[in-house]
N, C-alpha and C positions, 0 to 999 in steps of 0.2 A: 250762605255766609257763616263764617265760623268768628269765636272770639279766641284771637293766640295770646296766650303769657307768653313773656322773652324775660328771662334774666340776664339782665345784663347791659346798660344801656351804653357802653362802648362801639367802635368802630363796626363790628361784626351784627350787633343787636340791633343797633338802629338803622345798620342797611336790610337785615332780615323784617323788621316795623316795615321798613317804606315798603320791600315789596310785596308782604303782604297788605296791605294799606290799599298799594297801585292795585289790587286785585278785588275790592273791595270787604275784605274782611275787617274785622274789629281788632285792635290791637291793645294790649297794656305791656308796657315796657316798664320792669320793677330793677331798681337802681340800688346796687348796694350803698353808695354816697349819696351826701345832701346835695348835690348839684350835678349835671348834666356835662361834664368837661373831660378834656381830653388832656393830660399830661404826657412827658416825652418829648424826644426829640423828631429825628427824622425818619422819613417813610420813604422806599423807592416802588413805584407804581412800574410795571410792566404793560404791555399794550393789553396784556388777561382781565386783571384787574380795572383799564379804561373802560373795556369794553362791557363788562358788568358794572359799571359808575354809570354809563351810556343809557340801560337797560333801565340804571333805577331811576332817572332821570335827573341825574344830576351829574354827568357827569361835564358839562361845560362851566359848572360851578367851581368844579377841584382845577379843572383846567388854569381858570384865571386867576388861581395862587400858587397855580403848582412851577416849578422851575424845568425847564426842558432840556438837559443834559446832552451834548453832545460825541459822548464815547462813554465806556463803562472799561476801567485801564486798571493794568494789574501789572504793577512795580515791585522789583527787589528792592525790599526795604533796608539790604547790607550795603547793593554796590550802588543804586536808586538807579537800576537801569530800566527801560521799558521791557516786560515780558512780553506783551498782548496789548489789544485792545479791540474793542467793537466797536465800530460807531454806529452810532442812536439814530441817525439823522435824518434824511428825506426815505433814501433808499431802504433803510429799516425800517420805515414807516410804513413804504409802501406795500411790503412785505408783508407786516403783522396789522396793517390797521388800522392803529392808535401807534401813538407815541408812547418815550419810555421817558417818565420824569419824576423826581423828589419834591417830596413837601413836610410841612412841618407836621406831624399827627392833627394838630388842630385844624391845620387846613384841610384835611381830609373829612373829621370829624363833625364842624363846624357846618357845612352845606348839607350831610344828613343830618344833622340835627337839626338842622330850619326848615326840612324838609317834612321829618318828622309834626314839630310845632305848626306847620301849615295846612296838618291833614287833619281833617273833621276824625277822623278814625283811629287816630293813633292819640291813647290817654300818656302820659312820663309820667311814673310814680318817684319821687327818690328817696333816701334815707329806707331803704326795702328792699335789706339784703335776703335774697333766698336763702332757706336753710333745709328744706326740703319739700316734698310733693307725696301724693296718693292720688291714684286713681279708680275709677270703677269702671264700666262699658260704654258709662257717658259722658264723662268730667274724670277733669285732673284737678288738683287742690293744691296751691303750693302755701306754704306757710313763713312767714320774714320770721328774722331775728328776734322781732319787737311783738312777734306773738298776732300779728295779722294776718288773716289767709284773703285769696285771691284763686276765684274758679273760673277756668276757658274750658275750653273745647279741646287744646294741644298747649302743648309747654315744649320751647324751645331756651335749653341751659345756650344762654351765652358769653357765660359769665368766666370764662379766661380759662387757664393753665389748671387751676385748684379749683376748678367749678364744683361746688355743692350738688351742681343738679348728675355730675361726671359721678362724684362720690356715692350717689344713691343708684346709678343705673349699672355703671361699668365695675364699680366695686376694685379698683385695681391701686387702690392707696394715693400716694404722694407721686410729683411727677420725680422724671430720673434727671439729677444734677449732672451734668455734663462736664464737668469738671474746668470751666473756662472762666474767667469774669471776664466783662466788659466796662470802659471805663468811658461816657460820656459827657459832652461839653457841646454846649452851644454857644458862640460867640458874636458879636457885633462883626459886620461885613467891615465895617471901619477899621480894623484893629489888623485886618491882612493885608501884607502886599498886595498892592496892585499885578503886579507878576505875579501871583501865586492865587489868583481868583480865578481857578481855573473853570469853564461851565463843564468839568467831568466827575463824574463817578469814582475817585482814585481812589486803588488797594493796595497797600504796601505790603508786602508778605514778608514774613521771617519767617526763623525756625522757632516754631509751639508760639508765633503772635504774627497780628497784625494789627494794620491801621488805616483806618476807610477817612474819607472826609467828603463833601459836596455843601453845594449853595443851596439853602433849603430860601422861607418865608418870603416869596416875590424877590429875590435875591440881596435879601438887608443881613443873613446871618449864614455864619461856617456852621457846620454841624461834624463834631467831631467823637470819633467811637473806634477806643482802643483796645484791643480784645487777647489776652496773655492765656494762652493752656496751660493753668498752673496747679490744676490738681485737685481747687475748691471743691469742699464737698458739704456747707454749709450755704444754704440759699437764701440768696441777700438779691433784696429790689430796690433800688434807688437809694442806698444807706447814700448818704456824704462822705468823702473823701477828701483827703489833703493833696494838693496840685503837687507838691513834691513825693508825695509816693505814688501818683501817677509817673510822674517825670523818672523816678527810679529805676522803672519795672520796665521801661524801655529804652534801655543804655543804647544799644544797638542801630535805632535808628538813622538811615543816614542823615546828612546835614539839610537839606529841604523838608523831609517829612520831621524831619526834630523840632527843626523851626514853627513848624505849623502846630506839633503837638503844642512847645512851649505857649502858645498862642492863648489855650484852652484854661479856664477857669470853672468856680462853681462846679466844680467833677461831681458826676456821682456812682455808683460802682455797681453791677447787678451781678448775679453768676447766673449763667446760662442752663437754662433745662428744656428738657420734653419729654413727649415719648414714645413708646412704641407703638406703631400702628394696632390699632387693634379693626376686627370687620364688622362687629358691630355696635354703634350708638345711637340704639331706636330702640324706647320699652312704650310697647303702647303708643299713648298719646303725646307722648317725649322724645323729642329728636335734640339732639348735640349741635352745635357747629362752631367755625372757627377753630381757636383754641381750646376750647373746651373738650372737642372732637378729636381733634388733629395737630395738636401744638407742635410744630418744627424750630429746629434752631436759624437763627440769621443768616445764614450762609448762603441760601438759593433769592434769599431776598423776596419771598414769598406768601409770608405769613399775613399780611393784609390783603395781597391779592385772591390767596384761599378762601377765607374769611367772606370775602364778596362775589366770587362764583356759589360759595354755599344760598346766602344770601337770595339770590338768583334762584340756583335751581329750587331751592321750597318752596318761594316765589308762583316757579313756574309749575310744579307737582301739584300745589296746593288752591292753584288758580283757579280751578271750577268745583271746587272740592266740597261737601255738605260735614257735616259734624260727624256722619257714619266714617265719612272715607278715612279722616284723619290719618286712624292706623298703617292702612297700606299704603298710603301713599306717603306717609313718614319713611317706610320700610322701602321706598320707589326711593326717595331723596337716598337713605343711604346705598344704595346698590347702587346708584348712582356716581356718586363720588367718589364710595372708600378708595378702588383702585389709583384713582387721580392723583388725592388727597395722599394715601400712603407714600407713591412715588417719589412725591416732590419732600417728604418728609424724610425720607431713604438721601434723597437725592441732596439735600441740604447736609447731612451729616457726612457723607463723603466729600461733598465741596469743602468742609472744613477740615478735614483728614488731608486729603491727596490734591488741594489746591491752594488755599488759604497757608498753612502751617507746616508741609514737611521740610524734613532739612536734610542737607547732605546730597547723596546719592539721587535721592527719591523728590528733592527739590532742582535736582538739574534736570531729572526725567522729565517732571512737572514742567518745567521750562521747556526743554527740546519740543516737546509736544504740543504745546500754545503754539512755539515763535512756527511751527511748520504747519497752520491752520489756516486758510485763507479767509477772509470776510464772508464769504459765502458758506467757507464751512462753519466759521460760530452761528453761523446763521440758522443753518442746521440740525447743529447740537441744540440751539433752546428751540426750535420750534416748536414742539410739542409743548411745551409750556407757555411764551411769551406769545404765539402764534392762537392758542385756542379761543375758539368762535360759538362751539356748539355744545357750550359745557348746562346750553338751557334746556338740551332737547332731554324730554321724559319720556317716559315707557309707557305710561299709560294710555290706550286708544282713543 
């Protein structure tokens, strides 16, 4: 048995706690905030991500708040005509699995966290921001803000985008600003048409923006996120925004997706960033993941479901593991994933280039090429992603 530090006790941390926990090892989960919570709006789960929920034992918990989508549709947001769509439904189920469904961050959150709180193994520290670590050939040492240290056996940074523990290993600065914001709204399910409660996935695209919407929370609330390539190169998370400079910044709109924007209150405004894959995030007794590892933009709709194959596979590397092993079998977790993990980060950054946002020419291409896709072939295109099953198997004998 080993004892793991996790920074971080967000979505990524405490499904890496449970399964190391399910494996019998010791856990402490150090919390930059005073409380254990999950803010944000909405999450889309892929059958990837179910199936790692599955793994950690929880995944019929998410199930029974999560919303089960039946198409994932991609609209002109100038002439609001259908471009595409996939449906989610029995036969894409049977395909991948699991199902493909949204919820609110907290409902994802929320069932690891209890999960957590149930396990004799797993300590929650909060107010116990990492600020950094040392190690020697037997322990790692990490140290809070507030001048407390904290010694295991391995330290796992799970602590986001700007992770501390990223900053001490990989050494490669700040993450890269994307140049996009996003403008998010969650709404009372009351406040939309009845015709316009649609159970899909909708993606308005223009030119340099879009606009996603779904039924997140057991189906009581819209979840709205409007996304303009406008060049920000100042990185902003959750400032507050005025509803009339959202409404501004998307003249264009046609008259159904306008309506639905107008819908939206409480805005509040992020600018998008990540970065570049790098191959390796393992020093010793320190392994990366999630975002801290592998931060992607929105766009493949994948950054939760990464987060919890990670989760998984250390899980699964670390499951008969002694305090010796830690190191290689950290170095097993990353050889593991990077290739996956970079992909789908690659693969997010072009969905927002040459599907989400061109215009012109290169927006009709975009088009011709959806409308001549059969069901079977979107099917295709993601299964290497929404399809994977064996993202547990390790290397080691």
């Amino acid at each position: 048995m080993a004892h793991a530090l996790i920074a971080g006790g967000g979505i990524g941390g405490l499904a890496t706690a449970v399964a190391l926990a399910r494996c019998g090892h010791r856990v402490t989960v150090l919390e930059r905030e005073d409380t254990f919570a999950e803010i944000g709006s909405g999450i889309q789960l892929a059958p990837n991500g179910f199936h790692a929920l599955n793994l950690l034992g929880v995944g019929q918990d998410v199930r029974d708040r999560a919303v089960f989508v039946d198409e994932l549709r991609l609209m002109d947001g100038l002439t609001s005509e259908k471009i595409a769509g996939m449906p989610v439904r029995e036969r894409y189920r049977q395909r991948f699995g699991n199902p493909y469904a949204v919820v609110h961050r907290r409902d994802l959150h929320g069932p690891l966290l209890s999960a957590c709180r149930a396990s004799e193994g797993i300590e929650l520290v909060a107010s116990a921001a990492v600020q950094r670590y040392v190690q020697n050939p037997a322990t790692v040492t990490v140290t809070t803000a507030d001048g407390r240290t904290f010694t295991g056996d391995l330290l796992v940074g799970a602590d986001g985008i700007r992770s501390a523990v990223r900053a001490h290993l990989v050494r490669d600065g700040a993450p890269r600003v994307c140049g996009h914001t996003i403008y998010r709204s969650v709404i009372p399910i009351e406040k939309v048409p009845r015709r316009l409660r649609w159970n899909v996935v909708t993606l308005w695209a223009g030119p340099a923006w879009h606009f996603v919407h779904y039924i997140i929370g057991r189906g009581e609330y819209l979840n709205l996120a409007a996304t303009l390539d406008d060049g920000a190169r100042e990185s902003v998370s959750g400032r507050p925004v005025r509803r009339a400079v959202v409404l501004s910044r998307f003249q264009e709109l046609g008259e159904t997706a306008r309506l639905l924007l107008e819908l939206g209150e409480h805005w509040r405004q992020w600018v998008l960033c990540d970065r570049d894959p790098v191959d390796v995030w393992t020093d010793g007794r320190v392994a990366l993941m999630g975002d801290a590892a592998h931060p992607m933009l929105q766009y493949a709709a994948q950054g939760a479901c990464q987060a919890l194959e990670d989760a998984v596979v250390l899980g699964d590397v670390l499951a008969d593991a002694t305090a010796d092993d830690v190191a290689q079998r950290l170095e097993e977790y990353n050889a593991v994933r990077r290739e996956r993990t970079a992909r789908t980060q690659l693969l997010a950054r072009e969905m927002g280039t040459r599907v989400y946002h061109p215009a012109g020419e290169e927006a009709q291409a975009r088009t011709a090429m959806l409308r001549s896709l059969t069901e079977d072939d979107l099917y295709e295109k993601v299964h290497w992603l929404h399809g994977a099953r064996d993202f547990t198997r390790s290397r080691h004998p």
